[in-house]
Steps between C-alpha positions, in 0.01 A plus 500: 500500500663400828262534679301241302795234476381314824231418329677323232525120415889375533544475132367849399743630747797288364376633105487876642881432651641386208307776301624692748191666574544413857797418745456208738576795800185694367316158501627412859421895620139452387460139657639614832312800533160263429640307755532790707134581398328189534738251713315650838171341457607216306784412725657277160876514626667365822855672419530751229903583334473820396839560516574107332245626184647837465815346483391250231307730305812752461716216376237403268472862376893471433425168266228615335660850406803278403280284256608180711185388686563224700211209399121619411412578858764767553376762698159342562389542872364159673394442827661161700281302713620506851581108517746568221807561595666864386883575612528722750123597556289339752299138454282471817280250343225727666598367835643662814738281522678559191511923533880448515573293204668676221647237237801525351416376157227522232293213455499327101237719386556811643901456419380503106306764513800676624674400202254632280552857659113483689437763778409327808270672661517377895276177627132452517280374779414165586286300711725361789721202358355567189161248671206565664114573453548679201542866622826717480490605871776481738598632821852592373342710160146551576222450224516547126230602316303445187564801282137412367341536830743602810276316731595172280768266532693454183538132557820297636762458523651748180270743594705783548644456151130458342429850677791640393414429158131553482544879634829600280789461755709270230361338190662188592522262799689211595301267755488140619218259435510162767080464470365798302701770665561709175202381287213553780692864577497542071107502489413628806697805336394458200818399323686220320709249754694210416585228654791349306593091469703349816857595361437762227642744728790397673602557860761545688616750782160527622306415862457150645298253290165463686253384273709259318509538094182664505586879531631646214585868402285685194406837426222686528413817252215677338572392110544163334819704344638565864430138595705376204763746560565413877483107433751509224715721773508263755444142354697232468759214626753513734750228586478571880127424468463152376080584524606741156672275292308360221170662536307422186306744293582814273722771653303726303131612380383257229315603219110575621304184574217352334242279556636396855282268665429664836343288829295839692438365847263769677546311866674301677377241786233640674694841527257801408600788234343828564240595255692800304782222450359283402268678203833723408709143450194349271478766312921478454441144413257582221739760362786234478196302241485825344881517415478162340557283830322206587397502845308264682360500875583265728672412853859509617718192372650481837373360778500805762500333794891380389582879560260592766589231776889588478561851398441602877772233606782671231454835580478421955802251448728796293401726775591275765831479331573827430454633856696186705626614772408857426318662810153577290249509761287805517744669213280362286162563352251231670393279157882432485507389813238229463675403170847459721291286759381283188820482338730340873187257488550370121702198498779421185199267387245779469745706283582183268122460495486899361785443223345172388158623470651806283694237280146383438364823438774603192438122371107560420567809402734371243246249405222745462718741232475202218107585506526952583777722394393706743263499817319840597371577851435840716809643664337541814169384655451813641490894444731674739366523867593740768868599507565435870290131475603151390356370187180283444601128448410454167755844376750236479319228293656469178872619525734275743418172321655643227831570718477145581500395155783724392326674220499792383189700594364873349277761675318698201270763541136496422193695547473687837243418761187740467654736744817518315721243700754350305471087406731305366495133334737238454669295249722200540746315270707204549808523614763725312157663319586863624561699177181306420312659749674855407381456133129441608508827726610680237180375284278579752654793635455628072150387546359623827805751583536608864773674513331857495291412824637658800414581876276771488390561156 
């Protein structure tokens, strides 16, 4: 049985500890020694805590023998993004120049886990600053790897934690999304991602603010079950965060949906979709019809061009702030060094310009959800590429418009690509819509399940 519990979804593992069919140390023993097994060629994790999840573990054996469990993810092992902050383990923001930073405190998120009793596991690999082409390579970690194809990237910037979870190092993994950074990871890994409302998870503790309100921490995990499990773990207001207070929306799953009327928008702009994508996400589309859904092709509410023309200027001015007066040249990698010499050539203007256009962008969205309860598009525009590589373009297409927007945005699993690549669609709610979104996974998750496909047969 242990041997098999690395394997296992979050919640069978928290049903088998309070059976008591299984410790959370046995669970954490057969995690780390897949992580010992497959961790080489994946490269998923920048530091691992051994010692921190042993530790944990034990004390959650002590609970669980006691009959006190702390919360419903006691004992469950999750990975941490390395942008979010852990005490006392490393947060280098997969940058040289932050080997040496070792918070003192846990950001929101991670800080309720805690509470809950959860086994962190260490901190997954990210693409430098958590930006870029949409690779996970870095001089200061190296490359991470698909676990469908090691020659693949897994996407940016949560790919580490999308490996992680796609080969069996952890069942669960907490990542950032500021453009598409967990849900473009999610299907290129074939899992679910979420990207949760601006303010559903509160934050506090954590890095500098780069990309203004449109990064926001969600989970990543194999099962619609897991999903639910780690959102209801970490969500919620805090008064330090004034972005968390009065989010709308259920704080749980509603009832299944029915006969939502769903706007599926194939494309974007002129952007391309490759082939496999795009067939896999029609055929998604028709299945929604086929659960009772009405769905209905057409184009993106928005106007992209609102996004497009300033989302370069938010992310180049946050780096230019972040690194003032830092000595950066040639310590790091050379896209973030054009983005610095972009961001000291932005004037206050050009950023007001960005924030306005955004305020536009959340406005038409709000206008478009009196006609679609929900809007469906792709994930990603493109099927991974090679690991070491930036992305195409169009990979990017339909995710950071939502971040602009604030809403809440899911990466679902569909049919794989004829040579067995995972793809991924997405679907959108209005703001405070996340349980929403976590009821209609579950439907089609029950429908077209996924959760038995893994890397390698």
């Amino acid at each position: 049985m242990t041997d098999a519990l690395w394997r296992l979804p979050a919640t069978d593992l928290a049903a088998r500890f309070r059976r008591r069919d299984a410790t959370p140390g046995a669970a954490l023993e057969a995690i780390l020694a897949r992580i010992a097994e497959a961790n080489p060629a994946i490269n998923a994790f920048a530091t691992l805590d051994e010692a921190g999840a042993r530790a944990a573990a034990r004390a959650a054996d002590a609970r669980f023998a006691a009959g006190a469990p702390l919360g419903p993810m006691d004992g469950i092992p999750v990975s941490i993004k390395d942008n979010i902050t852990v005490a006392g383990l490393r947060c280098a923001w997969g940058s040289e120049l932050f080997l040496d930073h070792v918070p003192e405190a846990d950001e929101t998120p991670v800080a309720r886990l805690r509470a809950q009793g959860a086994v962190i596991l260490g901190k997954t690999n990210v693409s430098e600053f958590t930006m870029g082409p949409g690779q996970c390579a870095t001089r200061a970690f190296g490359v991470t790897r698909n676990p469908w194809n090691a020659a693949l990237t897994p996407g940016a910037s949560t790919g580490g934690g999308a490996a992680a979870v796609a080969s069996g190092m952890g069942p669960i993994a907490l990542g950032t999304d500021g453009g598409g950074s967990i849900r473009r990871p999610a299907s290129h890994c074939g899992l679910l991602g979420l990207k949760p409302s601006t303010g559903r998870v509160a934050r506090r503790n954590g890095l500098p603010v780069i990309l203004d309100d449109c990064e926001v921490i969600g989970p990543v995990a194999r099962t619609v079950d897991d999903l639910a499990l780690a959102l209801a773990a970490i969500q919620g207001p805090l008064e330090e965060d004034r972005l968390s207070i009065g989010v709308p929306g259920p704080m749980r799953e509603p009832a299944p949906p029915k006969g939502l009327r769903i706007l599926y928008v194939p494309r974007v702009g002129t952007w391309a979709v490759d082939a496999p994508i795009a067939e896999s996400c029609a055929a998604a589309a028709r299945a929604w019809e086929a659960l009772g859904h009405r769905v209905e092709e057409g184009t993106l509410p928005v106007e992209l061009d609102l996004f497009d023309r300033h989302w370069p200027d938010i992310g180049a001015a946050g780096l230019a702030w972040l690194l003032r007066g830092r000595d950066w040249r040639g310590r790091i990698g050379a896209y973030y060094e054009e983005m610095m010499e972009r961001g000291q050539r932005l004037t206050a203007a050009d950023y007001i310009d960005a924030l306005a256009a955004f305020r536009e962008v959340q406005a038409r969205f709000a206008g478009a959800f009196r006609q679609w309860d929900l809007i469906m598009t792709p994930s990603a525009g493109a099927l991974p590429w090679s690991a070491e590589d930036p992305g195409p373009p169009h990979h990017r297409a339909f995710t950071g418009i939502v971040n602009a927007g604030g809403l809440p945005g899911v990466s679902i699993p569909c049919a794989p690509s004829g040579d067995g690549l995972p793809i991924g669609f997405q679907l959108i709610a209005p703001f405070g819509g996340d349980w929403t979104l976590v009821a209609m996974a579950r439907q089609f998750e029950s429908a077209r399940p996924w959760a038995e496909r893994w890397p390698g047969g």
